[in-house]
KOLTOR-206229 format. One record per residue (C-alpha): residue in three letters; x, y, z. Coordinates in steps of 0.001 Angstrom, whole numbers, plus 524288, in hexadecimal, padded with zeros to 5 digits. Layout:
// residues N
alaXYZ...
//
This chain:
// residues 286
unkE8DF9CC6B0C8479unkE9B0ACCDFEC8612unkEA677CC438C806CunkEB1CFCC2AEC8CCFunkEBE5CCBC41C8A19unkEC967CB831C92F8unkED020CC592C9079unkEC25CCCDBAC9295unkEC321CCD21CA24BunkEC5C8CD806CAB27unkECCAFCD9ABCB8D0unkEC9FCCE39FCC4DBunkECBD2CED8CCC52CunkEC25DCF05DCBABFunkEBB3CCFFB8CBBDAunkEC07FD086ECC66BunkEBD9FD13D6CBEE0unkEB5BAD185DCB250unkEC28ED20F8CAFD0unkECB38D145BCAC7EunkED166D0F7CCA043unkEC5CDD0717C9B5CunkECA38CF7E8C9760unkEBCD1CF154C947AunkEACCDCF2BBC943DunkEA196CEA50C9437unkE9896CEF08C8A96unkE88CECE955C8506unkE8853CEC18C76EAunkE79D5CF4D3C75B9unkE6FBDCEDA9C6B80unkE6680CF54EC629AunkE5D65CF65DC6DA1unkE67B4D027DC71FBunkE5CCDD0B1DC6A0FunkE54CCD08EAC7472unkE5B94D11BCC7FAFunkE550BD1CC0C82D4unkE590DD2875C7D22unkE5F03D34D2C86D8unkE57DCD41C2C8554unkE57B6D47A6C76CAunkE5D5BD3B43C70EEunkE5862D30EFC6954unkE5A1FD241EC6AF3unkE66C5D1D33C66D5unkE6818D1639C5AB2unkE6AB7D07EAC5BB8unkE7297D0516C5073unkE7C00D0F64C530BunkE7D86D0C68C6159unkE824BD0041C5D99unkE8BFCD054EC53DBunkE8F2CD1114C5EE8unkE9059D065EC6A70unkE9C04CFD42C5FCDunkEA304D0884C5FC4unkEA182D0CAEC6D8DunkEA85ACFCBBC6FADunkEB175D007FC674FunkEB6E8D0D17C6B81unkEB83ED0566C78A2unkEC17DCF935C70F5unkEC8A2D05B6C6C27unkECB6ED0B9DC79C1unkED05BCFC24C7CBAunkEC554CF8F2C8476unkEC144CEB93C84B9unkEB211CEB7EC80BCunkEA9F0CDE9BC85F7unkE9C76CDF31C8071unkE8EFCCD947C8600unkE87E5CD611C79CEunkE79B5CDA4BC7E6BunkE707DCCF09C830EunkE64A0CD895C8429unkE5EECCE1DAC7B24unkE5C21CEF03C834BunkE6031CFB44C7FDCunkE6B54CFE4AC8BBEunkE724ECF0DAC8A89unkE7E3ECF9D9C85E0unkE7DC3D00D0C9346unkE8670CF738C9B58unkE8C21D00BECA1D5unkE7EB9D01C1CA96BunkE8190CF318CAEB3unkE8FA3CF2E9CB5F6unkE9890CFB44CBB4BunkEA630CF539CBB36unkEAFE9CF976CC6C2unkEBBAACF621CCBBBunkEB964CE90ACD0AFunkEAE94CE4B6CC7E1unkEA02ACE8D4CC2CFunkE9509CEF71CCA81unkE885ACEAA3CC15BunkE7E95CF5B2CC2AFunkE7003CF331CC237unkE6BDBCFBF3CB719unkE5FBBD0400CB860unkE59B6D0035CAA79unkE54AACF0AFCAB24unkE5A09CECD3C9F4AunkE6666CF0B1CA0CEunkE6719CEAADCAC04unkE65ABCDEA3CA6BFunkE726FCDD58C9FF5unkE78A9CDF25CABD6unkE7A1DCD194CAF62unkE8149CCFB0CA0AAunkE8B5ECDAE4CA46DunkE8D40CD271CB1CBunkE8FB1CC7ACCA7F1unkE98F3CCDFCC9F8EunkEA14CCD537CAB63unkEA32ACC8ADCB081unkEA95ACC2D2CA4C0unkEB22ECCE62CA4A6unkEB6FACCB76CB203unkEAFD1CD4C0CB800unkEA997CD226CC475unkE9D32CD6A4CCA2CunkE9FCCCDFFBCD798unkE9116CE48FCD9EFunkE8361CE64ECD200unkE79C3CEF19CD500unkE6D46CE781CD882unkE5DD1CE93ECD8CEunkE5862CF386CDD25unkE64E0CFC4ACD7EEunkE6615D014ECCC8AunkE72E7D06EACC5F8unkE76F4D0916CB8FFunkE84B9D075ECB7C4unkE85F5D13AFCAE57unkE817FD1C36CBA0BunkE9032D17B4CC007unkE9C41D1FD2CBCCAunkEA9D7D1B9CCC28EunkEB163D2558CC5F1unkEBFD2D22ECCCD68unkEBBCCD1D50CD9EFunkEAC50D21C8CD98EunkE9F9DD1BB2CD2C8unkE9742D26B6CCF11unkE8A34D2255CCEA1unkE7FF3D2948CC81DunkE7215D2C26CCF14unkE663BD318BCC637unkE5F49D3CB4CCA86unkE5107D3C47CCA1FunkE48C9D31A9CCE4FunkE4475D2E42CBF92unkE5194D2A72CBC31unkE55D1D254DCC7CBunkE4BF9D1A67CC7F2unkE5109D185FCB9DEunkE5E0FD15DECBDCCunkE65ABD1470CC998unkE62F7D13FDCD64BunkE65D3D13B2CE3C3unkE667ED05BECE6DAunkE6EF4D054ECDA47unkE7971D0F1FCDDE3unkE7B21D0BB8CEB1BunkE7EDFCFE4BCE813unkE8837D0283CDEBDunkE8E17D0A13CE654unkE8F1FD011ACF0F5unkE95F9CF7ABCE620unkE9E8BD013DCE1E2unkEA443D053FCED89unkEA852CF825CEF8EunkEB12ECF933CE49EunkEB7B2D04F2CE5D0unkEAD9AD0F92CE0BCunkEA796D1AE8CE9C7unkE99A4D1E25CE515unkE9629D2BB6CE215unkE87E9D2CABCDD13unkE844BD38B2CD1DDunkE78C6D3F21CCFC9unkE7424D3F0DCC113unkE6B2AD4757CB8F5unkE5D65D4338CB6B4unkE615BD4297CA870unkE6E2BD386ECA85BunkE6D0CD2BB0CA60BunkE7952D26B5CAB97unkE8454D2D52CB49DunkE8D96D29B6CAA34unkE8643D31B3CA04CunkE8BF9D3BF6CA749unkE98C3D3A2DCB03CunkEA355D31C8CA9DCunkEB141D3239CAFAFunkEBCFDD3603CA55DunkEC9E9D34D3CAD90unkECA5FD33D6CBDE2unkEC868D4187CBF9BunkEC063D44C5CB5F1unkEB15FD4158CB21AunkEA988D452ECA6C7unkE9BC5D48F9CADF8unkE8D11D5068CA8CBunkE8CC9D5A21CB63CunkE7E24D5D40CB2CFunkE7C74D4EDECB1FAunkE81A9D47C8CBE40unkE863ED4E8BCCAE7unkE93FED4DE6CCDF6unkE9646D52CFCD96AunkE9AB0D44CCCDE4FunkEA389D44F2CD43FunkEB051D4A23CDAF2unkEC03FD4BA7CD6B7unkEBC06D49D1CC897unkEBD72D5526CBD02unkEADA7D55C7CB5FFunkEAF63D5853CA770unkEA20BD5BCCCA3BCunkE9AE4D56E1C9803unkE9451D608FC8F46unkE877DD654DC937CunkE7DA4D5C15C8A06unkE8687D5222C8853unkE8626D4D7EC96ACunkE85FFD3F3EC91BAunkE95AFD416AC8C6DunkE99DDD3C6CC9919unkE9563D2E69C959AunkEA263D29FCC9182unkEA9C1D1D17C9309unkEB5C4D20C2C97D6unkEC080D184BC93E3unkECBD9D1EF2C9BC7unkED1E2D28A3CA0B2unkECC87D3578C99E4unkEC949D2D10C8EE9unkEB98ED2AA6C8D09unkEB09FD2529C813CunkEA65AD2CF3C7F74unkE9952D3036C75D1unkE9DD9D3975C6DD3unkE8F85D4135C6C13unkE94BDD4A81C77A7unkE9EECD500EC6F14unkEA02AD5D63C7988unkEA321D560BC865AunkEAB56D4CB6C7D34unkEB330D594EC7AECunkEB48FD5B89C8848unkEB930D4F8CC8AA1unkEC4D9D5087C826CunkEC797D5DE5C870BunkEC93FD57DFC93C5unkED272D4ECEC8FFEunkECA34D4174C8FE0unkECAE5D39BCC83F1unkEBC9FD36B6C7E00unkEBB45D2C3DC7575unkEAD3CD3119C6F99unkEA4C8D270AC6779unkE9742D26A0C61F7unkE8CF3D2194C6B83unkE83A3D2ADAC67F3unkE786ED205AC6802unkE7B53D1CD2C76B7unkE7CBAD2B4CC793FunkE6E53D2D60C740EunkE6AC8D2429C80C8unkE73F9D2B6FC8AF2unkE7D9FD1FCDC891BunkE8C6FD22F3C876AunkE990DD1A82C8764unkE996CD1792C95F3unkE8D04D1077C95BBunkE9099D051EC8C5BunkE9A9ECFE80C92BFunkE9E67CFAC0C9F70unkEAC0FCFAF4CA1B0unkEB390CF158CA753unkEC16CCF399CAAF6unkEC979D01E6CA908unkED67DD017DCACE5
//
């Protein structure tokens, strides 16, 4: 279980933005059963060993930037216990937990409930039976919660749906959020796969990938056409991101456009469509 101390607590406001200086994650370390997550198209599947090794560094990059790391040691053996990002969205006054579409994921929810609340973190709203919601389909943008909606019935019934989003949305309007739904591709597996903002004013976004219409008063720099998954950063601040560094052309880009990019090795979570923004939920940017 993650270790809390009398110095590990948090106060409001904790996430008003993904764009904020970023202070502290939660984060559940991925076992050898990681090997297991299915592959994206023309990829095999990851490597355990080296997912391991990728995911210590990935922790410590984080320590590097200063931010505070608390870590759920896993208490089930499935291949997405890494994804916590999937089980809570943290806002400004506290954590939404999401009801993830895949069933055993969804049980470690009640363990990141566990840990947030040890962190001083309180819970303003869950998304309950029959909705589903993965918290990765949830981008925070200044003021707005995009929320990603699969096209096509096959993934749909996957992932989210209806009942989900509307009582997320519900939530976060109570706290300070307008909702503003996006249509994805058949093909993505998560809205932040694809739409990540850098700065305020500025996203990183796939256009082929998720429609953005919706998204209004904010500059698109757009990722390289085959490496649509670039935009699954973690953003750690202002213009400042940690990203996989397989997608060295949008990484370019990136830099050209002024945004610092911290690029690592998590080519084993890359194999599965996972990037940096889907193992660890933070906590509190300032």
């Amino acid at each position: 279980m993650v270790v809390v101390t009398a110095e590990s607590g948090y106060i409001a406001p904790f996430i008003k933005s993904d764009v904020r200086k970023l202070v502290g994650v939660l984060m559940i370390a991925p076992t050898a059963a990681v090997d297991r997550l299915p592959p994206i198209h023309g990829e095999p599947s990851p490597i355990a060993e080296r997912a391991l090794e990728q995911y210590a560094v990935f922790r410590n990059r984080l320590a590097a930037h200063g931010v505070r790391t608390h870590v759920i040691e896993p208490e089930i053996d499935v291949p997405s216990a890494s994804l916590v990002s999937d089980c809570a969205v943290v806002v400004g006054s506290g954590a939404i937990l999401m009801r993830p579409s895949s069933i055993e994921q969804r049980r470690y929810v009640p363990i990141v409930e566990r840990a947030l609340g040890q962190l001083g973190i309180p819970i303003v709203g869950r998304v309950e039976a029959p909705g589903l919601l993965d918290g990765n389909d949830v981008v925070l943008g200044p003021h707005v919660a995009y929320v990603g909606v699969p096209h096509g019935p096959s993934l749909a019934e996957q992932r989210s749906n209806q009942f989900g989003r509307r009582q997320f949305e519900t939530i976060v309007q109570g706290h300070g959020f307008r909702a503003v739904e996006l249509s994805l591709a058949p093909d993505v597996r998560r809205l932040r796969n694809v739409l990540a903002f850098a700065d305020d004013d500025c996203a990183l976004a796939a256009p082929e990938k998720v429609d953005l219409i919706a998204v209004k008063d904010t500059r698109i720099l757009e990722v390289q056409r085959g490496e649509e998954y670039a935009c699954g950063v973690l953003t750690l601040g202002p213009r400042s991101v940690l990203a996989n560094f397989r997608y060295r052309y949008s990484l370019l880009e990136m830099k050209k456009a002024k945004i610092s990019v911290e690029a690592i090795d998590l080519g084993e979570f890359g194999k599965a469509g996972i990037g940096p923004f889907a193992l660890a939920v933070p906590l509190k940017r300032l």
